[in-house]
C-alpha positions as CSV (number, residue, x, y, z in Angstrom):
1,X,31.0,-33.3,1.8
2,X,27.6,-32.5,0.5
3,X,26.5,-31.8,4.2
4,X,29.0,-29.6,4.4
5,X,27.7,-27.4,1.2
6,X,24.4,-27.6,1.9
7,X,25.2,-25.8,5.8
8,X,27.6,-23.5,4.1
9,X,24.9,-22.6,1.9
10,X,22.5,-22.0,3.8
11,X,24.7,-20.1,6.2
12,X,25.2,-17.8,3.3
13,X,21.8,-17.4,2.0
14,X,20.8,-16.3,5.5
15,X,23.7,-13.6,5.6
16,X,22.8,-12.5,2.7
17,X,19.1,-12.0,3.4
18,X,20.2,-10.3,6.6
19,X,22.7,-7.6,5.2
20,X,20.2,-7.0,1.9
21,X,16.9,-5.9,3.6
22,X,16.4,-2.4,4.1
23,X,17.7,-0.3,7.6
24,X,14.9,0.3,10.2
25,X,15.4,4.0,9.1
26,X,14.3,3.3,5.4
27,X,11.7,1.0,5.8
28,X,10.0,3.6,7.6
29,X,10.6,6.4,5.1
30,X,9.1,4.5,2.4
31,X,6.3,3.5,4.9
32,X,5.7,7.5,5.4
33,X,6.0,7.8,1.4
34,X,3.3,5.4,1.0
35,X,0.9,6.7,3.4
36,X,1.3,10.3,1.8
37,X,0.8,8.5,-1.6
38,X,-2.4,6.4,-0.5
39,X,-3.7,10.0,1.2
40,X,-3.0,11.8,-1.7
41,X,-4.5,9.6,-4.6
42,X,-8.0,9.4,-1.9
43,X,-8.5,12.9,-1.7
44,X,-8.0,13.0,-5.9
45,X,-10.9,10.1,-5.9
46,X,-13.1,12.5,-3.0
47,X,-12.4,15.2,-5.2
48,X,-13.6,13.6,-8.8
49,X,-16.7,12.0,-6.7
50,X,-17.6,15.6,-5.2
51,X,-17.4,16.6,-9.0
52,X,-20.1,14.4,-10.2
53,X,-22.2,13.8,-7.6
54,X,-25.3,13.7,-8.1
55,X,-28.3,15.5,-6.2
56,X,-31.3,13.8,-4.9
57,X,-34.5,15.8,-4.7
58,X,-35.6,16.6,-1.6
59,X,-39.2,16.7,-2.3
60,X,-41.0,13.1,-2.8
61,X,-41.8,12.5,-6.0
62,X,-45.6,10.6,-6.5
63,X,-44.8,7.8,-8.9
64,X,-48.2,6.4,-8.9
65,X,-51.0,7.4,-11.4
């Protein structure tokens, strides 16, 4: 008997996996979303960088006396 609940289980856990997970169609909508996200929060950081950077002197600068 407890055979038989343990394969009816797991029968059911594995149909239910299989009907929850997202459609081939959304998955790779939110795969798009996150590429435009992750493209979108680098070219903020690029931009903030640009902002502060820092410019070296060209010139060489004698450090020894």
């Amino acid at each position: 008997m407890n055979k038989n609940y343990l394969i009816f289980s797991v029968i059911f856990l594995m149909v239910l996996f299989i009907k929850c997970k997202p459609a081939a169609e959304d998955r790779d909508k939110m795969h798009q979303n996150a590429k435009r996200l992750s493209d979108s929060i680098a070219r903020v950081i690029d931009a903030a960088m640009e902002e502060v950077k820092i410019e070296q002197p060209t010139a060489k600068l004698d450090s020894v006396k």
